[in-house]
mmCIF file of the N, C-alpha and C atoms, coordinates in Angstrom:
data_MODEL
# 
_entry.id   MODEL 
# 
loop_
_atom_site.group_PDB 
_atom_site.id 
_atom_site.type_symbol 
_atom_site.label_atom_id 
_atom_site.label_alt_id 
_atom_site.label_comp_id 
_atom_site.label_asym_id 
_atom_site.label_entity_id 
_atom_site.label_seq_id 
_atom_site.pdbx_PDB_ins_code 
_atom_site.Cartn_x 
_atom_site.Cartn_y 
_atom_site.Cartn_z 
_atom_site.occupancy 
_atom_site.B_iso_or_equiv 
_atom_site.pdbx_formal_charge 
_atom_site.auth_seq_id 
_atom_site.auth_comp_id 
_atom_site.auth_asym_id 
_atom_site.auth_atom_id 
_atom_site.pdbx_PDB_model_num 
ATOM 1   N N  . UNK A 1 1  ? 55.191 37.989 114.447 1.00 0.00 ? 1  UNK A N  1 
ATOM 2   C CA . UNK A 1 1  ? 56.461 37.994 115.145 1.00 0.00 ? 1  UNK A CA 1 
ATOM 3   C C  . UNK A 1 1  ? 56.291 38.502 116.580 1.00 0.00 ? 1  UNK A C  1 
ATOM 4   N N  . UNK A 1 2  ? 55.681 39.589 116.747 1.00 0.00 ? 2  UNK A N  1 
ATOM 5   C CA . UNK A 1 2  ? 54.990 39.958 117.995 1.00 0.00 ? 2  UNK A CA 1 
ATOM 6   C C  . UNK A 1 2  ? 54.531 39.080 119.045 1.00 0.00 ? 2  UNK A C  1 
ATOM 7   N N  . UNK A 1 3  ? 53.971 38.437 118.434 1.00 0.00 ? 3  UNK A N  1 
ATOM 8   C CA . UNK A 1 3  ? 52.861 37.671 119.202 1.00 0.00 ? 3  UNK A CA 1 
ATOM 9   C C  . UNK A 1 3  ? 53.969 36.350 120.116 1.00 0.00 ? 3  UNK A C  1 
ATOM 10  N N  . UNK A 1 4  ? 54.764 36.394 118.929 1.00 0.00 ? 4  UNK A N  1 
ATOM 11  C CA . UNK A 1 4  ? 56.040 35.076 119.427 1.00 0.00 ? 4  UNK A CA 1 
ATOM 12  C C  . UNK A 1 4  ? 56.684 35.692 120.580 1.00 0.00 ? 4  UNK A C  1 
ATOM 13  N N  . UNK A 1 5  ? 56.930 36.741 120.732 1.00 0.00 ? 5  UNK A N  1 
ATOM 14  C CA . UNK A 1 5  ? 57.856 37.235 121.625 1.00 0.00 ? 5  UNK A CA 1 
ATOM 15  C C  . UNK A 1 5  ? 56.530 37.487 123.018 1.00 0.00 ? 5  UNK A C  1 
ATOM 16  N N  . UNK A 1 6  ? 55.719 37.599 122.890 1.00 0.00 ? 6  UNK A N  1 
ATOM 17  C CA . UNK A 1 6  ? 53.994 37.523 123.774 1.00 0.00 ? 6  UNK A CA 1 
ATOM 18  C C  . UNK A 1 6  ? 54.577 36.078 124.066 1.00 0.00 ? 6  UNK A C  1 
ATOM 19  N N  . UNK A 1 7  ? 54.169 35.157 123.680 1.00 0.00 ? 7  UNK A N  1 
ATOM 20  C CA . UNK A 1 7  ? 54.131 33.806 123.944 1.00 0.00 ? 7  UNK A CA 1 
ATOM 21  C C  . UNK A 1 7  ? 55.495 33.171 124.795 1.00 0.00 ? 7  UNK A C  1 
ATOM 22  N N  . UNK A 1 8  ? 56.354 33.547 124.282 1.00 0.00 ? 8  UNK A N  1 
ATOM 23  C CA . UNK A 1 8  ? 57.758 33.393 124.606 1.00 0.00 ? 8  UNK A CA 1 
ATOM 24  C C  . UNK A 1 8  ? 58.039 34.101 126.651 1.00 0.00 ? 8  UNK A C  1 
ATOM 25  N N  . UNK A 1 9  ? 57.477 35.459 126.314 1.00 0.00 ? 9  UNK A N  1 
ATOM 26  C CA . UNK A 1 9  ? 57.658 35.826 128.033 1.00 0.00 ? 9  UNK A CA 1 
ATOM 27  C C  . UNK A 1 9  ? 56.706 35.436 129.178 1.00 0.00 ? 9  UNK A C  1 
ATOM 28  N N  . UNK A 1 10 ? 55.727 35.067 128.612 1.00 0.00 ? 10 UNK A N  1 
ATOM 29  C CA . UNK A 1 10 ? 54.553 33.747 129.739 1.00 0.00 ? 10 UNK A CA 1 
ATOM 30  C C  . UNK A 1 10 ? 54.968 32.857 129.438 1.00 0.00 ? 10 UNK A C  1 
ATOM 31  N N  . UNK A 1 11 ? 56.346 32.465 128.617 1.00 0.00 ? 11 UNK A N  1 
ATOM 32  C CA . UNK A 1 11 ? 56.530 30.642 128.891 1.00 0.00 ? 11 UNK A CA 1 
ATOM 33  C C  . UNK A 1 11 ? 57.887 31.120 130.254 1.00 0.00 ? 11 UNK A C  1 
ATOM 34  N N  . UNK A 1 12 ? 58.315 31.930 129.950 1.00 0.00 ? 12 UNK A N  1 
ATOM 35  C CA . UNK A 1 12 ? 59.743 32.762 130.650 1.00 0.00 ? 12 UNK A CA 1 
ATOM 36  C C  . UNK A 1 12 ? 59.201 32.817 132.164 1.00 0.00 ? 12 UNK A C  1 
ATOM 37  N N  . UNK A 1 13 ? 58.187 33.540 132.170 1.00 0.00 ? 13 UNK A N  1 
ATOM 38  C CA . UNK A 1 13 ? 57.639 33.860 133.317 1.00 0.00 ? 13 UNK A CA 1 
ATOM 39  C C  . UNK A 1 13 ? 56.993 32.629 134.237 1.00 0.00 ? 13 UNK A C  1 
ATOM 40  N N  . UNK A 1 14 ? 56.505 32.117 133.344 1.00 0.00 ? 14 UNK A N  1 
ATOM 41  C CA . UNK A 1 14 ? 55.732 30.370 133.804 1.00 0.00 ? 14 UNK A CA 1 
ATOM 42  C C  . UNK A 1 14 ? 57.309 30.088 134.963 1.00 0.00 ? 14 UNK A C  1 
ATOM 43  N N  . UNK A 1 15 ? 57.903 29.692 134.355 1.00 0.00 ? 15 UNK A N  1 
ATOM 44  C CA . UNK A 1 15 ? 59.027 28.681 134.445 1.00 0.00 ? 15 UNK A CA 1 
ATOM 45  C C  . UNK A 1 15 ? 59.585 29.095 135.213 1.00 0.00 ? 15 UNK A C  1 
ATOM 46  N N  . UNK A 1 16 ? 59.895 30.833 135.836 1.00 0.00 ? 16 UNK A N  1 
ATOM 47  C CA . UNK A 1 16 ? 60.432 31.736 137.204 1.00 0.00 ? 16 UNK A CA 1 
ATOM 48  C C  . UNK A 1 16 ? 59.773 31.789 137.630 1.00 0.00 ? 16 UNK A C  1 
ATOM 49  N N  . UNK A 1 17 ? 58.222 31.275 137.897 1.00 0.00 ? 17 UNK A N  1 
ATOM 50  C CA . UNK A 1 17 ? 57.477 31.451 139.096 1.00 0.00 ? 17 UNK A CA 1 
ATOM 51  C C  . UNK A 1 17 ? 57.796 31.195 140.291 1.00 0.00 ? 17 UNK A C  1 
ATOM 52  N N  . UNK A 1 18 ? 59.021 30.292 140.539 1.00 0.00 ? 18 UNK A N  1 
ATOM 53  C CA . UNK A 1 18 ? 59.500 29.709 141.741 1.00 0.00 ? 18 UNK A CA 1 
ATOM 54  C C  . UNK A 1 18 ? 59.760 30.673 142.679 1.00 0.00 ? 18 UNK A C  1 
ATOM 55  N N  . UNK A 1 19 ? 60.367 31.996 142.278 1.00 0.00 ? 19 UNK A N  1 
ATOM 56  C CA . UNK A 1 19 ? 61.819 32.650 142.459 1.00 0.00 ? 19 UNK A CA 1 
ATOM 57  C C  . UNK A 1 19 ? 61.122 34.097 142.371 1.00 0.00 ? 19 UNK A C  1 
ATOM 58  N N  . UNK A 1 20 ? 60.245 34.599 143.155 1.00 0.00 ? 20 UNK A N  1 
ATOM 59  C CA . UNK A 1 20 ? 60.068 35.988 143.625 1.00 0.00 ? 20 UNK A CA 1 
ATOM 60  C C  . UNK A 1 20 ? 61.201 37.055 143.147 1.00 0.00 ? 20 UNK A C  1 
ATOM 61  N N  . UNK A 1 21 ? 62.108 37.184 143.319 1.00 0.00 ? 21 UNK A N  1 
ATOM 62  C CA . UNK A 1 21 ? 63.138 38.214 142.494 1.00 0.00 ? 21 UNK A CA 1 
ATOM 63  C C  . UNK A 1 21 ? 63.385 37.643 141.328 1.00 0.00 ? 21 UNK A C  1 
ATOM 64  N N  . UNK A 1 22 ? 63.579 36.397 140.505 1.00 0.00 ? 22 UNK A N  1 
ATOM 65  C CA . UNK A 1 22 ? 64.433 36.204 139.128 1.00 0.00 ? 22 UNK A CA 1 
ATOM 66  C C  . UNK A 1 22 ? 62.529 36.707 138.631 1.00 0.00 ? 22 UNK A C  1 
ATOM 67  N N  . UNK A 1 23 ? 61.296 36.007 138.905 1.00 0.00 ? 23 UNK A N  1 
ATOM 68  C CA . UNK A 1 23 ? 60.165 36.484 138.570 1.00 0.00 ? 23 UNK A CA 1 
ATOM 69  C C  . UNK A 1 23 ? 59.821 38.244 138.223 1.00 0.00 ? 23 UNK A C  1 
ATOM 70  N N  . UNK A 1 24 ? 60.448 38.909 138.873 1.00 0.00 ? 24 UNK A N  1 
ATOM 71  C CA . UNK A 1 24 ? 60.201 40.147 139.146 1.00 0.00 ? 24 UNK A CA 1 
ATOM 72  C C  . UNK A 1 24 ? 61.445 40.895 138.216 1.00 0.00 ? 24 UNK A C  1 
ATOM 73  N N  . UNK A 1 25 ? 62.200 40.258 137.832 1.00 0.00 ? 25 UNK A N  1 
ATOM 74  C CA . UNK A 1 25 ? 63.376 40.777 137.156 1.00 0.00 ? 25 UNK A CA 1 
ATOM 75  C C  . UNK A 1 25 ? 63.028 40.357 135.751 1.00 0.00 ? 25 UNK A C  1 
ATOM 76  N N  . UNK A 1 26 ? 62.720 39.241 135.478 1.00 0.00 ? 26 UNK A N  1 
ATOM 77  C CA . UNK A 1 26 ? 62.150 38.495 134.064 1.00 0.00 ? 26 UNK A CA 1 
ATOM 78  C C  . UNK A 1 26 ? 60.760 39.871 133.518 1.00 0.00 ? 26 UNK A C  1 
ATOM 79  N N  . UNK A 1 27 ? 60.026 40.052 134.281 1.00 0.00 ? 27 UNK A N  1 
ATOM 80  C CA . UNK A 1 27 ? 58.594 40.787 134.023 1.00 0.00 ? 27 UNK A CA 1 
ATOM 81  C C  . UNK A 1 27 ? 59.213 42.646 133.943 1.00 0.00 ? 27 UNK A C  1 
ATOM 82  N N  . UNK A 1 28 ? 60.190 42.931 134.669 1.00 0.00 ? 28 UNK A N  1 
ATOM 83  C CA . UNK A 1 28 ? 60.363 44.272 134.253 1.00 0.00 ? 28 UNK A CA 1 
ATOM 84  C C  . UNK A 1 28 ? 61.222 44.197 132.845 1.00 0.00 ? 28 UNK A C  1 
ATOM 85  N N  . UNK A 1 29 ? 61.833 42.896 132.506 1.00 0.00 ? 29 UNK A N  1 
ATOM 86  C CA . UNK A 1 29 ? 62.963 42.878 131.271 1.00 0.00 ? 29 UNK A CA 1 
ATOM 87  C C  . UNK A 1 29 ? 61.511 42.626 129.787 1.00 0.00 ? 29 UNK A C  1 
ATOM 88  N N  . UNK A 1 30 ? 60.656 42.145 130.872 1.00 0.00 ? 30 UNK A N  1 
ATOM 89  C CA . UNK A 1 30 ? 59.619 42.171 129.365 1.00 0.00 ? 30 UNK A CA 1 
ATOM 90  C C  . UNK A 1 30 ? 58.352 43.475 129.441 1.00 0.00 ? 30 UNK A C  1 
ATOM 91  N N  . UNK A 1 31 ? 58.295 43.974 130.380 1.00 0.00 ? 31 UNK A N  1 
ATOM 92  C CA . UNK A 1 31 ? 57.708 45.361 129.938 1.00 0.00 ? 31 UNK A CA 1 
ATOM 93  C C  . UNK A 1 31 ? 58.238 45.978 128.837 1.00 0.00 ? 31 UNK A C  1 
ATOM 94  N N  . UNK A 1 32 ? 59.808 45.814 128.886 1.00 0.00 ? 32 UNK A N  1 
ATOM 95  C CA . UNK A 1 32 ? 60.501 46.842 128.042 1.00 0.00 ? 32 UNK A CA 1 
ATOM 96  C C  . UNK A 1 32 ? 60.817 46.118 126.866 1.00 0.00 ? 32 UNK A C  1 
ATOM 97  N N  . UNK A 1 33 ? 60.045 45.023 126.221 1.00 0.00 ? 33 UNK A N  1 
ATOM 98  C CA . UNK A 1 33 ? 60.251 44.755 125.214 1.00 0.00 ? 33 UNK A CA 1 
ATOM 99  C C  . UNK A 1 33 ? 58.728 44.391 124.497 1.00 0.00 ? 33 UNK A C  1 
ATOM 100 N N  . UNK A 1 34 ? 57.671 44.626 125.151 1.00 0.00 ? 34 UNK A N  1 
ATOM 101 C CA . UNK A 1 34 ? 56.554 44.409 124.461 1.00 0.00 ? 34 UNK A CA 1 
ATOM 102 C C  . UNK A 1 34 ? 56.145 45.794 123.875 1.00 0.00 ? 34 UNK A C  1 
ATOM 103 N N  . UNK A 1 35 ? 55.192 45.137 123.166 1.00 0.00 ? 35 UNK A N  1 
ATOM 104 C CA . UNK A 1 35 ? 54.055 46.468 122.471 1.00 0.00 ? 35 UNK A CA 1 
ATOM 105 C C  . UNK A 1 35 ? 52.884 46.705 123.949 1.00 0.00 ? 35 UNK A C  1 
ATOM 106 N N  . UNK A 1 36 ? 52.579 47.962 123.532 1.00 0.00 ? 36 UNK A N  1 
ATOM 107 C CA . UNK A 1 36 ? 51.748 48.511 124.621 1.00 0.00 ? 36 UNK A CA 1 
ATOM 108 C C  . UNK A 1 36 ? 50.402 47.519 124.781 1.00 0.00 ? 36 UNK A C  1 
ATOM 109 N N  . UNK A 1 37 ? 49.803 46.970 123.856 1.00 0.00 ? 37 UNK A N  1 
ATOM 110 C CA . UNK A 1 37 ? 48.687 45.995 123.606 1.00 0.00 ? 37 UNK A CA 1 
ATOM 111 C C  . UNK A 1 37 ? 48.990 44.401 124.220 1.00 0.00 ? 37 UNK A C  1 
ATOM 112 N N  . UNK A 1 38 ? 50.067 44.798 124.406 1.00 0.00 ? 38 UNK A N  1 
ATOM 113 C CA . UNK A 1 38 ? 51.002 43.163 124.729 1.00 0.00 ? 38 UNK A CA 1 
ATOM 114 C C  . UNK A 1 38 ? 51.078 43.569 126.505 1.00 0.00 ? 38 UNK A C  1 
ATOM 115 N N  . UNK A 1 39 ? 51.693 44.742 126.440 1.00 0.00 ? 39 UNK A N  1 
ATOM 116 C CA . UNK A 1 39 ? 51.573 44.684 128.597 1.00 0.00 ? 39 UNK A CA 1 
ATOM 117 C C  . UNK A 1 39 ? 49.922 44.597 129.026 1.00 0.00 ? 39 UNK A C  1 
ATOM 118 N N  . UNK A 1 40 ? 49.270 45.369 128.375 1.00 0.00 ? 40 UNK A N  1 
ATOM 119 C CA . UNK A 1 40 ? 48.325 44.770 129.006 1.00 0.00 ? 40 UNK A CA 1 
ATOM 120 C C  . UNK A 1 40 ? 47.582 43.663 128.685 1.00 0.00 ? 40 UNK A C  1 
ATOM 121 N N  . UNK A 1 41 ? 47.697 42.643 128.023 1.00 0.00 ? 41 UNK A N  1 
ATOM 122 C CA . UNK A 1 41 ? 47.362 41.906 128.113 1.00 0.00 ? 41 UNK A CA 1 
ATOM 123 C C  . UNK A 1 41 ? 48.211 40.497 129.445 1.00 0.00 ? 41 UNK A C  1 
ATOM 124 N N  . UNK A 1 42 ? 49.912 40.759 129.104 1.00 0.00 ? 42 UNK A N  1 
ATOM 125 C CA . UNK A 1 42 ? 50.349 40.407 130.144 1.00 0.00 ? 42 UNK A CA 1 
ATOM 126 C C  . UNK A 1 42 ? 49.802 40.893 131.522 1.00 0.00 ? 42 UNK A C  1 
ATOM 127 N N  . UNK A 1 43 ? 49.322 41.949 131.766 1.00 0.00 ? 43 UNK A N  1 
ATOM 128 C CA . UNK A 1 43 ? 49.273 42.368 133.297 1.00 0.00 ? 43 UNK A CA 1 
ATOM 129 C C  . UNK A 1 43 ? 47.507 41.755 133.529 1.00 0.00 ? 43 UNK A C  1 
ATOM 130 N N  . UNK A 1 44 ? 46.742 40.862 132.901 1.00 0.00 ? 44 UNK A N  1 
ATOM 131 C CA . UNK A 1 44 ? 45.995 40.026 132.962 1.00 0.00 ? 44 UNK A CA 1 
ATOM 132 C C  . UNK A 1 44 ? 46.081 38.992 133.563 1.00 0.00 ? 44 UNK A C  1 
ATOM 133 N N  . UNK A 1 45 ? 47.065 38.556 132.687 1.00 0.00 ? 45 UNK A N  1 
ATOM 134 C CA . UNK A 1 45 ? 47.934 37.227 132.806 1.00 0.00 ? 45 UNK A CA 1 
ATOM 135 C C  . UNK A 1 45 ? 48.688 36.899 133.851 1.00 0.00 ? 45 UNK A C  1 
ATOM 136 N N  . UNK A 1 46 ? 49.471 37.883 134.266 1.00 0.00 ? 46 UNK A N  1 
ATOM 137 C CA . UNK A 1 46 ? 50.011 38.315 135.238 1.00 0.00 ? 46 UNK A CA 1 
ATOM 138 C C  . UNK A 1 46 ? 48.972 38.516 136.809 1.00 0.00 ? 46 UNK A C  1 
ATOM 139 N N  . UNK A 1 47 ? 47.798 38.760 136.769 1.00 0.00 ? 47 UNK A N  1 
ATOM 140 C CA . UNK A 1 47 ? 46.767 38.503 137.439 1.00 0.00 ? 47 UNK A CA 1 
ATOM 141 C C  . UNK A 1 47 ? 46.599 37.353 138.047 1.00 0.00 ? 47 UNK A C  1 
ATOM 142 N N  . UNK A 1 48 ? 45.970 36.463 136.861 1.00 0.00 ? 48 UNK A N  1 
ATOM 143 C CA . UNK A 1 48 ? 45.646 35.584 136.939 1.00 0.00 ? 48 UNK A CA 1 
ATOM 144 C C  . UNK A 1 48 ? 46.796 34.317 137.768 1.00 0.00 ? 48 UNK A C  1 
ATOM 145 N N  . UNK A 1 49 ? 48.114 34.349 137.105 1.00 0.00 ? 49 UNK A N  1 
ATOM 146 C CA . UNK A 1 49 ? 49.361 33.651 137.849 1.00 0.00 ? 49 UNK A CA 1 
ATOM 147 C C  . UNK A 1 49 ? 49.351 34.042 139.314 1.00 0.00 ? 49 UNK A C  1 
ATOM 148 N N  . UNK A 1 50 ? 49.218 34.967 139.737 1.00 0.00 ? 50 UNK A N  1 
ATOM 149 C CA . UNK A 1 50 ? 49.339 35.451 140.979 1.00 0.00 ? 50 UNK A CA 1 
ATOM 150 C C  . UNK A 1 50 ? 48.494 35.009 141.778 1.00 0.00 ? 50 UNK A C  1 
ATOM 151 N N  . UNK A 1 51 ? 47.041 35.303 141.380 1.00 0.00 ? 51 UNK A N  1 
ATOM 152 C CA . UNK A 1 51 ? 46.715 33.920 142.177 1.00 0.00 ? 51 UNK A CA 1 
ATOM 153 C C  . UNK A 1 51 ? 46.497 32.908 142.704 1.00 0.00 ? 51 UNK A C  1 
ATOM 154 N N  . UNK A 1 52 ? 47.064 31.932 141.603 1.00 0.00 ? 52 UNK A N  1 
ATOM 155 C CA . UNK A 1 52 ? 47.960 30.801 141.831 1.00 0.00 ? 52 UNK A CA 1 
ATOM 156 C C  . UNK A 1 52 ? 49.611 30.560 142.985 1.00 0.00 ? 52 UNK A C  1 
ATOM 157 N N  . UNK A 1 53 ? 49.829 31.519 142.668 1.00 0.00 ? 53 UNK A N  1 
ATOM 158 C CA . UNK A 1 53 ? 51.360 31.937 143.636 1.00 0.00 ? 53 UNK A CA 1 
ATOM 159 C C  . UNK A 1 53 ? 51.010 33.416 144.303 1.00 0.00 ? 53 UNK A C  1 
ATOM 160 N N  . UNK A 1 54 ? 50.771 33.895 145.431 1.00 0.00 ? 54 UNK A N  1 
ATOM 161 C CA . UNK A 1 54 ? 50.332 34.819 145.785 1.00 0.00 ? 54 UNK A CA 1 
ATOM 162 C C  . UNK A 1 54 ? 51.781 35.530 146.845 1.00 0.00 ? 54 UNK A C  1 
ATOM 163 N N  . UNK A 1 55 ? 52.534 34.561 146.963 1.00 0.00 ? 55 UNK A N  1 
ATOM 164 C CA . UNK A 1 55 ? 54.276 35.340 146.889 1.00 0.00 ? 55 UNK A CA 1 
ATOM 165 C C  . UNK A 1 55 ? 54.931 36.255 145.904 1.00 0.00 ? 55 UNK A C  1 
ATOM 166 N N  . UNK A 1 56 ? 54.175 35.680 144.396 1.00 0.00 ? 56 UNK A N  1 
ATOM 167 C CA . UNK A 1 56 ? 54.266 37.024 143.604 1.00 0.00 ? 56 UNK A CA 1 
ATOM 168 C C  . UNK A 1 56 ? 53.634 38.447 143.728 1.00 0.00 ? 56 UNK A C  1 
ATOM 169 N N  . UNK A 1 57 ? 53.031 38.455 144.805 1.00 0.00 ? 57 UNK A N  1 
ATOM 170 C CA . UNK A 1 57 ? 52.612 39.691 144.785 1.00 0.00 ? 57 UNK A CA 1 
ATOM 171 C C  . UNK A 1 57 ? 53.172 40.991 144.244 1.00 0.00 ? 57 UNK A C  1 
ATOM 172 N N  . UNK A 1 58 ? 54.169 40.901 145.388 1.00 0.00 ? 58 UNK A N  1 
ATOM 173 C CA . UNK A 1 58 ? 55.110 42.350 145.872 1.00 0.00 ? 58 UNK A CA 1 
ATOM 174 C C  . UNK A 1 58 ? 55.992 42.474 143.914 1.00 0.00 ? 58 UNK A C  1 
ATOM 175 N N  . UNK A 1 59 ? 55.917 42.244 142.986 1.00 0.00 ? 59 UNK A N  1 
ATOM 176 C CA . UNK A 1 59 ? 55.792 42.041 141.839 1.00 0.00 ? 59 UNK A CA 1 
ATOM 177 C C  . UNK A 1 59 ? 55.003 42.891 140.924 1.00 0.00 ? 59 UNK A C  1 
ATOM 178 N N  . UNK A 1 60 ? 54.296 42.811 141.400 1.00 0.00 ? 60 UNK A N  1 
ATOM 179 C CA . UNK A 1 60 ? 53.024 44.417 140.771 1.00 0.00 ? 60 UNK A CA 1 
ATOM 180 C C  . UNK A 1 60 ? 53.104 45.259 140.426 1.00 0.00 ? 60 UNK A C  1 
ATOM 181 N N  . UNK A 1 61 ? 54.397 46.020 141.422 1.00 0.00 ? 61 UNK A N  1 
ATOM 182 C CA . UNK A 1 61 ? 54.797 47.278 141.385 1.00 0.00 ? 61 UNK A CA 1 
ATOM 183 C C  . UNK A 1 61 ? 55.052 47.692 140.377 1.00 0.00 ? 61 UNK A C  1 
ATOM 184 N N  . UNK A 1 62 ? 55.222 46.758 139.177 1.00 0.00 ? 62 UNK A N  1 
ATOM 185 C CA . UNK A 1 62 ? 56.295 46.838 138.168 1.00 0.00 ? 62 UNK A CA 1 
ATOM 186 C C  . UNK A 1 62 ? 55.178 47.060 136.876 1.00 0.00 ? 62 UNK A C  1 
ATOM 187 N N  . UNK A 1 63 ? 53.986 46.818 137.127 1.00 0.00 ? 63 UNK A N  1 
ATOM 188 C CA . UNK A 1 63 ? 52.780 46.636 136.563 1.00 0.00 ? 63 UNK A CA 1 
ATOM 189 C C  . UNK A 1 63 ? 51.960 48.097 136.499 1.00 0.00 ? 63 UNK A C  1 
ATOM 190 N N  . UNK A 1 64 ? 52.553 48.819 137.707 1.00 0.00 ? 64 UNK A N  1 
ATOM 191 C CA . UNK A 1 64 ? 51.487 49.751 137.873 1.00 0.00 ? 64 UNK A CA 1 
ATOM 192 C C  . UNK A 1 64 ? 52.577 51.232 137.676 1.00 0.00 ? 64 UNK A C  1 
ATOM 193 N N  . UNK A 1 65 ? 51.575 51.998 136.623 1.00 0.00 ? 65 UNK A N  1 
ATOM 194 C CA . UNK A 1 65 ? 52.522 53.344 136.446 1.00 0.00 ? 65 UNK A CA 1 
ATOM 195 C C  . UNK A 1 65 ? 52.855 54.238 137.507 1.00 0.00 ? 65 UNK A C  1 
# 
């Protein structure tokens, strides 16, 4: 069930890549709903997207304690 809700916020996140704030608002609404094993694996993932779109940057913040 976990893993669905993993899968579910990189399809979420995919799809707001456009949109620097709805992106950045989507990724702090799923910090607070994953398992700790699940952010970091998102903040990988989250890596990796970014440098594809490198407007996501300023986005990070949200990544880092």
């Amino acid at each position: 069930m976990a893993r669905a809700m993993f899968d579910y916020t990189k399809a979420v996140l995919s799809k707001v890549s456009f949109d620097v704030n709805l992106f950045c608002k989507e990724l702090k609404k799923a910090l607070t709903r994953l398992l700790p094993y699940e952010v970091e694996e998102l903040k990988v993932w989250v890596d990796s997207l970014i440098k594809q779109n490198p407007q996501l940057n300023q986005c990070l913040i949200y990544l880092n304690p």
